[in-house]
MMTF fields as JSON, N, C-alpha, C and O atoms, coordinates in Angstrom:
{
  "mmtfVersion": "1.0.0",
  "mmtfProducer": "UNKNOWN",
  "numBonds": 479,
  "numAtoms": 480,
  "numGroups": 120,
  "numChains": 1,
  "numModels": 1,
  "chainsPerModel": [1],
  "groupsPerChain": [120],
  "chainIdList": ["A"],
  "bondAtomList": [4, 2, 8, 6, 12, 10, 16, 14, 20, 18, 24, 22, 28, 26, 32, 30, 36, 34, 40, 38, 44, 42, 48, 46, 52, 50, 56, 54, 60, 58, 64, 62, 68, 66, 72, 70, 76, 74, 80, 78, 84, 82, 88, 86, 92, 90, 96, 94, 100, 98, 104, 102, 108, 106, 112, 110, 116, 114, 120, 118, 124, 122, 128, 126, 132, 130, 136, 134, 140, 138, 144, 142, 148, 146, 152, 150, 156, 154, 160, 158, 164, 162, 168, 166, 172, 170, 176, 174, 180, 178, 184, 182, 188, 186, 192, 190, 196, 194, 200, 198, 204, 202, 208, 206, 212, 210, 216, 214, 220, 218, 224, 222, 228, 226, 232, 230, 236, 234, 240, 238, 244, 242, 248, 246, 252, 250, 256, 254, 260, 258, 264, 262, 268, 266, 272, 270, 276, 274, 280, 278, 284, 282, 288, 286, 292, 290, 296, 294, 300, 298, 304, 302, 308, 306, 312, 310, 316, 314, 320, 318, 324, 322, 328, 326, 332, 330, 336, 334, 340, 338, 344, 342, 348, 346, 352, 350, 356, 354, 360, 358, 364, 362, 368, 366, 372, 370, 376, 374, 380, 378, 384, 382, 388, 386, 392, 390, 396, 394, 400, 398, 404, 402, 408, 406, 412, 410, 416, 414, 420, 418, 424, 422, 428, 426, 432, 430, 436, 434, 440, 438, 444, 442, 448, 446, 452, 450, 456, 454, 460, 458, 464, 462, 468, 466, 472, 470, 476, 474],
  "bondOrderList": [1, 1, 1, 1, 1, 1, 1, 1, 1, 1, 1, 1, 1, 1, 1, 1, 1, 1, 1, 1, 1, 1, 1, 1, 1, 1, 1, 1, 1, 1, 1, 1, 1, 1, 1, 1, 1, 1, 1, 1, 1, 1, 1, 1, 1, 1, 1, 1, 1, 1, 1, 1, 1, 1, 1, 1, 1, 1, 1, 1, 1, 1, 1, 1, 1, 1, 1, 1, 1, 1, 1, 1, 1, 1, 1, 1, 1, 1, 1, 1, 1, 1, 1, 1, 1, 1, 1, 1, 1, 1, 1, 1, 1, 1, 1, 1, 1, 1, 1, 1, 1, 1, 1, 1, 1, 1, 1, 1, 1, 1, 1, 1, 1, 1, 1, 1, 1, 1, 1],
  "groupList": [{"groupName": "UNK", "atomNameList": ["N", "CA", "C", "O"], "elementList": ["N", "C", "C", "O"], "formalChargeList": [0, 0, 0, 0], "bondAtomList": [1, 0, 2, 1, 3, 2], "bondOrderList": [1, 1, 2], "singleLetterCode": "X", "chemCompType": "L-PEPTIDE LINKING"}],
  "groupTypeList": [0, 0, 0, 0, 0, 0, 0, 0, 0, 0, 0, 0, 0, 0, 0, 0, 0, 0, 0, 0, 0, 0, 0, 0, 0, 0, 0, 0, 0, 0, 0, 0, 0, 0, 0, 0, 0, 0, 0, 0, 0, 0, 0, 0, 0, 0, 0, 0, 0, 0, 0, 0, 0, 0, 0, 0, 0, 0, 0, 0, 0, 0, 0, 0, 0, 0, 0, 0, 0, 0, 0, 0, 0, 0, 0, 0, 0, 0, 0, 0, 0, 0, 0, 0, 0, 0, 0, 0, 0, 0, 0, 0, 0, 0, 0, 0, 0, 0, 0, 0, 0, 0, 0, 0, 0, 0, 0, 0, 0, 0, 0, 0, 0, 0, 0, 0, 0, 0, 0, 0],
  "groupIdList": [1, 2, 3, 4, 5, 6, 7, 8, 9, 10, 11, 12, 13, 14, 15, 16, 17, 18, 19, 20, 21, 22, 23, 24, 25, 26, 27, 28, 29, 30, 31, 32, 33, 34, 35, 36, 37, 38, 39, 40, 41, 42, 43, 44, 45, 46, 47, 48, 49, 50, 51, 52, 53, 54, 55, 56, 57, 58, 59, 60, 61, 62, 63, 64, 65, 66, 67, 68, 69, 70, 71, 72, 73, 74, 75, 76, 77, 78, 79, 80, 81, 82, 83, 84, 85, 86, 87, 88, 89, 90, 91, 92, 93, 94, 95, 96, 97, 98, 99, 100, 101, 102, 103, 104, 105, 106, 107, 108, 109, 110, 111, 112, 113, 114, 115, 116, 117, 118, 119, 120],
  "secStructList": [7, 6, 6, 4, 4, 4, 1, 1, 7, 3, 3, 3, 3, 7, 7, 7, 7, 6, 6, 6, 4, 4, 4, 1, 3, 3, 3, 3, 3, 7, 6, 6, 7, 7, 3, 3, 3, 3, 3, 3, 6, 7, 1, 1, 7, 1, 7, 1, 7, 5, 3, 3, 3, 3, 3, 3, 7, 7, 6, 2, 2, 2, 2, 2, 2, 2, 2, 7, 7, 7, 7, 6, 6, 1, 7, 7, 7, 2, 2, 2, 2, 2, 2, 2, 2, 2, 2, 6, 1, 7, 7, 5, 7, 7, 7, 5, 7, 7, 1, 7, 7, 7, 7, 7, 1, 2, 2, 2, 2, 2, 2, 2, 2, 2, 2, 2, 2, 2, 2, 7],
  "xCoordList": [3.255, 4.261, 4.295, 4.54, 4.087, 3.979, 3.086, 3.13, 1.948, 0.664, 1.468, 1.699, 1.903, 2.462, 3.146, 2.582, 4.149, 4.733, 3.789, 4.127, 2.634, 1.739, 0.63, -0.449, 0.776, -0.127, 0.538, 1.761, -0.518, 0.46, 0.537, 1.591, -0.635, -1.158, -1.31, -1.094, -1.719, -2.76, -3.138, -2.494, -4.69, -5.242, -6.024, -6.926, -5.364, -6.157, -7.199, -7.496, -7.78, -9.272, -9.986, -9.543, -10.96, -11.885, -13.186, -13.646, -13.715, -15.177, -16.105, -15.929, -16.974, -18.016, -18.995, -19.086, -20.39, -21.513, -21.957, -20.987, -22.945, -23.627, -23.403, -23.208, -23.502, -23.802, -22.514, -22.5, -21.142, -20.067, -19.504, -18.749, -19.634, -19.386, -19.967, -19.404, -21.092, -21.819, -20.694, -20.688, -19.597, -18.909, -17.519, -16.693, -17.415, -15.762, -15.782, -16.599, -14.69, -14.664, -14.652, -14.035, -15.767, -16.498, -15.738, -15.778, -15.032, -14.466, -15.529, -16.34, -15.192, -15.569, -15.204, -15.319, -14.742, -13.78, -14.487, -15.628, -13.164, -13.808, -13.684, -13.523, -13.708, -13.583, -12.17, -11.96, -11.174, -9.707, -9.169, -8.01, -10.453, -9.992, -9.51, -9.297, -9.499, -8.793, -9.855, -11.046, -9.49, -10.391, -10.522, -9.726, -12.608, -12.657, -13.492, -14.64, -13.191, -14.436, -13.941, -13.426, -14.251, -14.1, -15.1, -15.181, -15.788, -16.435, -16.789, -17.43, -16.065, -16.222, -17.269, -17.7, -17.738, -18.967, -20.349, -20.974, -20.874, -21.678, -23.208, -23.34, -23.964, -25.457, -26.032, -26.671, -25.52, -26.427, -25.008, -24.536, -24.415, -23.106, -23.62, -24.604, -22.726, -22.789, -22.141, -22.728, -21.494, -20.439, -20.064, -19.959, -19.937, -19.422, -17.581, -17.186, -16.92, -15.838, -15.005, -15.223, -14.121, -14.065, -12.631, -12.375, -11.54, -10.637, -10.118, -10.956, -8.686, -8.277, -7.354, -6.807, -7.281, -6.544, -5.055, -4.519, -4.29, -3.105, -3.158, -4.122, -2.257, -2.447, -0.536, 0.243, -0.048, 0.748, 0.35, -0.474, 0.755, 0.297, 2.104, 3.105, 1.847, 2.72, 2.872, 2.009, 3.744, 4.281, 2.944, 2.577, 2.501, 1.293, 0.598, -0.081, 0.476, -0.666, -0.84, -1.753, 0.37, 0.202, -0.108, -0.692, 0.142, -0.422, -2.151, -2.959, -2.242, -3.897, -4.609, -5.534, -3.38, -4.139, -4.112, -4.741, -3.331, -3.417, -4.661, -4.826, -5.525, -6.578, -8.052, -9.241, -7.657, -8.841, -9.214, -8.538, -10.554, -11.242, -11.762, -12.043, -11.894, -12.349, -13.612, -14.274, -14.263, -15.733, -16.672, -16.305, -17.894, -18.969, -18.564, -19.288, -17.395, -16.941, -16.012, -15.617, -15.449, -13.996, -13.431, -13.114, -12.958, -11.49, -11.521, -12.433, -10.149, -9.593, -9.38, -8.701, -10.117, -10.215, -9.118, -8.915, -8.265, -7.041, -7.954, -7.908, -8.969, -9.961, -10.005, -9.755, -10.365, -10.71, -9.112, -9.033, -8.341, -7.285, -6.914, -6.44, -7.235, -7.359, -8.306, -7.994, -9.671, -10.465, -10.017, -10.072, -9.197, -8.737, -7.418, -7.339, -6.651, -5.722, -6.812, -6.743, -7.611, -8.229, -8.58, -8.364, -9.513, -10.299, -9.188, -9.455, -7.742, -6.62, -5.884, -4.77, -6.679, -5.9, -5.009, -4.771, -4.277, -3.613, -4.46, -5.575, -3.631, -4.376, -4.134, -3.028, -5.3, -5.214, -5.298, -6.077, -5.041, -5.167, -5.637, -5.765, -5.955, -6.232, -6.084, -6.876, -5.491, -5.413, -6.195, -6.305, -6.79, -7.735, -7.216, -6.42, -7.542, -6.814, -7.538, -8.494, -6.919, -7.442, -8.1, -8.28, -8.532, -8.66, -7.867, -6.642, -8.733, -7.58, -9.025, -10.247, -8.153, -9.003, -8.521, -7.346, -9.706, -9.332, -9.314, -10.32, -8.379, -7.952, -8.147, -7.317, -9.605, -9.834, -10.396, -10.677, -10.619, -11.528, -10.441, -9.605, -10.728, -10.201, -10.528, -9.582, -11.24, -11.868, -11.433, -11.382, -11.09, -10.291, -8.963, -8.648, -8.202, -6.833, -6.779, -5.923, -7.967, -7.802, -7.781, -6.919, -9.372, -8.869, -8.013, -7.93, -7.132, -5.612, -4.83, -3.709, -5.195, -3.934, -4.046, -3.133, -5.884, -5.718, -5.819, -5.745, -5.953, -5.634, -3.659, -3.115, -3.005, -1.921, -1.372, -0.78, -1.48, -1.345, -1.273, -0.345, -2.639, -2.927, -1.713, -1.254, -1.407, -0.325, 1.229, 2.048, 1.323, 2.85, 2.621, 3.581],
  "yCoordList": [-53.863, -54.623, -56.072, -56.997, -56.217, -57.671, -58.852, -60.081, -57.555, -58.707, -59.382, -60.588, -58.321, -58.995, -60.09, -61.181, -60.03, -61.253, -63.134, -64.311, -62.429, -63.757, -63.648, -64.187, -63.079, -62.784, -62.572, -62.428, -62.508, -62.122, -60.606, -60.189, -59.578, -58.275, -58.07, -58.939, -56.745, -56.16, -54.978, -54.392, -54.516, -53.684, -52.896, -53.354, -51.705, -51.253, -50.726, -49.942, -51.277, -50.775, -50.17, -50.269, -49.656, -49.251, -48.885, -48.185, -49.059, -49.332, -47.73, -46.652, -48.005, -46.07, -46.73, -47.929, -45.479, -45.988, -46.279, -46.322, -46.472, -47.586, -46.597, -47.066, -45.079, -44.17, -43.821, -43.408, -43.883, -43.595, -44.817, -44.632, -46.182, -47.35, -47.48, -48.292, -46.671, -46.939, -45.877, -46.16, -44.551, -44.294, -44.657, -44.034, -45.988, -46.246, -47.535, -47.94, -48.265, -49.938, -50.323, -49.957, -51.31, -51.777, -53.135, -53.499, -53.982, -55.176, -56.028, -55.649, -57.233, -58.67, -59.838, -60.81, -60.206, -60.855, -62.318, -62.585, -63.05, -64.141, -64.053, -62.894, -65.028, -64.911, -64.381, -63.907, -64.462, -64.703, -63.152, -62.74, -62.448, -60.972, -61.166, -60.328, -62.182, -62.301, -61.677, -61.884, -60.902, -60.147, -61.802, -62.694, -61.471, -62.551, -61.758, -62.16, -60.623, -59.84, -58.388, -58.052, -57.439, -55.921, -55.597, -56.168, -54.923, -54.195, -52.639, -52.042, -51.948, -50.757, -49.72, -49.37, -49.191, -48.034, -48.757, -48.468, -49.672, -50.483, -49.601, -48.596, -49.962, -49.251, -49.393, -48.663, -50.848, -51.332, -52.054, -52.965, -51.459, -52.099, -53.355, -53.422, -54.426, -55.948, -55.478, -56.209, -54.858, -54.647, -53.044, -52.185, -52.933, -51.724, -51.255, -50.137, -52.27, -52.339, -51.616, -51.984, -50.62, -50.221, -50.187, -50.014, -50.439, -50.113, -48.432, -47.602, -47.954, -46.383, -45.694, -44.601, -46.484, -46.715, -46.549, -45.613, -47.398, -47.626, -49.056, -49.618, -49.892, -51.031, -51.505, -50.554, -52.695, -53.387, -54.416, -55.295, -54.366, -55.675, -55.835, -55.172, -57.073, -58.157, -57.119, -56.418, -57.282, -56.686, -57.395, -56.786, -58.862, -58.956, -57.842, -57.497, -57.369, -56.296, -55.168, -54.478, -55.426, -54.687, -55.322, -54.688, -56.73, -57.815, -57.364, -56.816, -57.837, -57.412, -56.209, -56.181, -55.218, -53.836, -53.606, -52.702, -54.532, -54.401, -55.364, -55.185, -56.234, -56.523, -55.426, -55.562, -54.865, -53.55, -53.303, -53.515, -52.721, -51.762, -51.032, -51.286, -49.564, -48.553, -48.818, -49.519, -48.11, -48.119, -47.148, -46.212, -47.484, -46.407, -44.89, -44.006, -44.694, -42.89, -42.562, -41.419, -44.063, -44.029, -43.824, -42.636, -44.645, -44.837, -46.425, -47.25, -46.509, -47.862, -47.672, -46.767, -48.752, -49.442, -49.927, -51.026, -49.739, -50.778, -51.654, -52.852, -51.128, -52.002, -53.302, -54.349, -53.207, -54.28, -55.354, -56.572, -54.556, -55.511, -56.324, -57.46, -55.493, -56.496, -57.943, -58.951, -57.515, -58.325, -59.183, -60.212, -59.035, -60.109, -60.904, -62.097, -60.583, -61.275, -61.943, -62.964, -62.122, -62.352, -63.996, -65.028, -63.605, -64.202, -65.645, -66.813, -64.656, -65.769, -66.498, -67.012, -66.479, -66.88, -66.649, -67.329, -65.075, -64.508, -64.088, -63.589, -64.408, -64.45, -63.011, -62.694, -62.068, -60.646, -60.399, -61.316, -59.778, -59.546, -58.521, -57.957, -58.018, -56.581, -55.812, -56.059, -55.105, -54.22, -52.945, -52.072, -53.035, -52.098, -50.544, -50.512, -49.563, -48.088, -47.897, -48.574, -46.75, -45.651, -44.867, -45.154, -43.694, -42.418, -42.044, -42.159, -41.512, -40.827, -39.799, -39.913, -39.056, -38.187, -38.294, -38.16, -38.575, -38.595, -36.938, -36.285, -36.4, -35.155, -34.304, -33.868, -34.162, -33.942, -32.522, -32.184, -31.568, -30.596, -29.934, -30.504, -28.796, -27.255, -27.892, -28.04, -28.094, -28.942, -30.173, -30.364, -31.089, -31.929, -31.759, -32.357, -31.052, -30.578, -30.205, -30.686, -29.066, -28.826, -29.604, -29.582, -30.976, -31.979, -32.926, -33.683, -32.727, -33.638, -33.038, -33.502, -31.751, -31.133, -31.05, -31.205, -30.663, -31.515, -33.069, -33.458, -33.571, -34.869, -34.949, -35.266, -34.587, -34.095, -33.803, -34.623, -33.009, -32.119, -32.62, -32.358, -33.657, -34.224, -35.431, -35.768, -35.97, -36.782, -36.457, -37.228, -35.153, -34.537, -33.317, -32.715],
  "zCoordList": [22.353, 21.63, 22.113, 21.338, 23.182, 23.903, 23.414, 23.479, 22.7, 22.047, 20.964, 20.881, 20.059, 18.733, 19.271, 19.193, 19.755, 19.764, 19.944, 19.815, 20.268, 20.406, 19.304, 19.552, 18.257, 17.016, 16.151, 16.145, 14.939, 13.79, 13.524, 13.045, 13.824, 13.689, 15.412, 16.256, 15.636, 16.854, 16.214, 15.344, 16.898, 16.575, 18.046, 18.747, 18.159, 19.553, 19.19, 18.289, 20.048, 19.943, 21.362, 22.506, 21.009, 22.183, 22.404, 21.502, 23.048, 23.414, 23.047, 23.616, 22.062, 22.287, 22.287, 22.55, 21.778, 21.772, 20.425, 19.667, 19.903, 19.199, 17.677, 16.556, 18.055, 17.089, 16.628, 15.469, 17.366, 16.813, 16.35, 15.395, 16.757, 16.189, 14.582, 13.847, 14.057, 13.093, 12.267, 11.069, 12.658, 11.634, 11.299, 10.632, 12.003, 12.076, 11.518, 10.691, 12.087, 11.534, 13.304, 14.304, 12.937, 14.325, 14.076, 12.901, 14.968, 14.978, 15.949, 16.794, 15.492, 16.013, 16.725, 15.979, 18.056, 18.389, 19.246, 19.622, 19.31, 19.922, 21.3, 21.68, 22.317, 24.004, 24.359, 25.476, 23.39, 23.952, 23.121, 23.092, 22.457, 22.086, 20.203, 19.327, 20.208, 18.674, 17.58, 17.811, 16.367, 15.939, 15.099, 14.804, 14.884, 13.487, 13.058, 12.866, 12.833, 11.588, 11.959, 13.026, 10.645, 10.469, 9.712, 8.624, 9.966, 9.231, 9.219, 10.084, 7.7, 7.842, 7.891, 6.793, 8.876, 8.874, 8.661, 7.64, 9.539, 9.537, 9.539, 10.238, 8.94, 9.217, 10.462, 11.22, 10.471, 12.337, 12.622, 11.941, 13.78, 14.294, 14.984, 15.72, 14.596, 15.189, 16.847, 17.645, 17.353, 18.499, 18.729, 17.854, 19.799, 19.796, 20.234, 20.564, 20.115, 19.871, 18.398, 17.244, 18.774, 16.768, 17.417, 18.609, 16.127, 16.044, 16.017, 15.663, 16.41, 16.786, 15.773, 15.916, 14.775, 14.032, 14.207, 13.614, 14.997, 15.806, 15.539, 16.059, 14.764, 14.0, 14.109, 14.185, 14.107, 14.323, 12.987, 13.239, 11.947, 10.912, 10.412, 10.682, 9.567, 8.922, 7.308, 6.78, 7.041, 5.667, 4.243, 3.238, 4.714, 3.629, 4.051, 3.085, 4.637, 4.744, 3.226, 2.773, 2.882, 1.497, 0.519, -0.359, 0.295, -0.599, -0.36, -1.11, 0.922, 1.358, 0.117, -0.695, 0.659, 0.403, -1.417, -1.967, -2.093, -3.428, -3.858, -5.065, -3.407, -3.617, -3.32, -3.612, -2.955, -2.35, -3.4, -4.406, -3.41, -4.397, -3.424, -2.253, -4.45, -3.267, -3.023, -3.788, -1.554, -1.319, -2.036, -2.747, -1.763, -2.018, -2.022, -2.483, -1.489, -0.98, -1.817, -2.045, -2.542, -3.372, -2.366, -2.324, -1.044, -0.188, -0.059, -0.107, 0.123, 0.105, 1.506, 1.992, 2.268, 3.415, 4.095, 3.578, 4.987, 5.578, 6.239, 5.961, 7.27, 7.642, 7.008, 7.604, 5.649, 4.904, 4.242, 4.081, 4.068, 4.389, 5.493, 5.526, 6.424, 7.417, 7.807, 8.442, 7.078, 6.919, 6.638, 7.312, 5.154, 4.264, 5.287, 4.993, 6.124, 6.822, 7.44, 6.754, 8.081, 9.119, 8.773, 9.408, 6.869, 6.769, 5.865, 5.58, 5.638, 5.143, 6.486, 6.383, 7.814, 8.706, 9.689, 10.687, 9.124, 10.408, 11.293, 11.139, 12.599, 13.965, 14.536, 14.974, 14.519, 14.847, 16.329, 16.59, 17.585, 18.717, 18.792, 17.705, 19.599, 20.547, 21.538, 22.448, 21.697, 22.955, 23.01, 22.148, 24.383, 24.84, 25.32, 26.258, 24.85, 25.013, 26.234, 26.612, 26.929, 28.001, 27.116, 25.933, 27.77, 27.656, 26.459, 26.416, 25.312, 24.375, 22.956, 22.856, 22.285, 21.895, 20.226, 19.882, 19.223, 18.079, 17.69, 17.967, 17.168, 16.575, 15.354, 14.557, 15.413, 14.104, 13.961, 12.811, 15.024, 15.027, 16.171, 16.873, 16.083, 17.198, 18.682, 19.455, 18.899, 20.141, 20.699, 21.914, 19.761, 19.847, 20.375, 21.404, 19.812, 20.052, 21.442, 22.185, 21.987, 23.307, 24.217, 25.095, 24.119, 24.777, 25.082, 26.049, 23.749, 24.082, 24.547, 24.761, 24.868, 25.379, 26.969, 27.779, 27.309, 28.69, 29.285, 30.45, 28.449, 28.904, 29.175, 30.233, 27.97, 28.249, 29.401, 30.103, 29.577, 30.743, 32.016, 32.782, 32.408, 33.324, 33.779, 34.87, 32.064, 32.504, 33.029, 33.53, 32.755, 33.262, 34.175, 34.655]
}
């Protein structure tokens, strides 16, 4: 919450490898962390930085998101709204996650539950 106050958005993000960066939205930043580029599900990732999808944006964010057209899969991108703030000037930040487990599979669940665990 501390970032926002010095941005207009934040987007946590966190570091994988080259092959899971190629199925997410891989971000682009300058020296000081500020995002200047998104791009969703890249063929050859520019970075291996991707957003967690844990996002802090400005109410245009829906202006953003009514310019969207869907992708190649037919889904509409927030990614790419974001793009569009980026590329209209709001100043995006970032914060870097720990340890954390996206939840999408039986397996998943278990590992959040010991990571969980570990913390209490």
């Amino acid at each position: 919450m501390e970032a926002v106050e010095e941005a207009d958005a934040v987007l946590a993000i966190e570091e994988v490898s080259p092959e899971v960066a190629a199925t997410t939205g891989v971000i682009e930043t300058d020296e000081a962390g500020r995002v200047t580029g998104i791009i969703e599900k890249p063929a050859e990732p520019s970075s291996t930085l991707v957003t967690t999808g844990c996002y802090v944006l400005p109410e245009d964010v829906f202006h953003a998101c009514a310019l969207l057209r869907p992708s190649a899969e037919g889904e509409y991108q927030l990614s790419e709204a974001v793009g569009l703030l980026v590329r209209a000037g709001y100043e995006v930040a970032t914060v870097r996650l720990g340890e954390r487990v996206n939840v999408n599979t039986s397996e998943d669940v278990g590992r959040a539950s010991e990571l969980l665990r570990g913390v209490w």
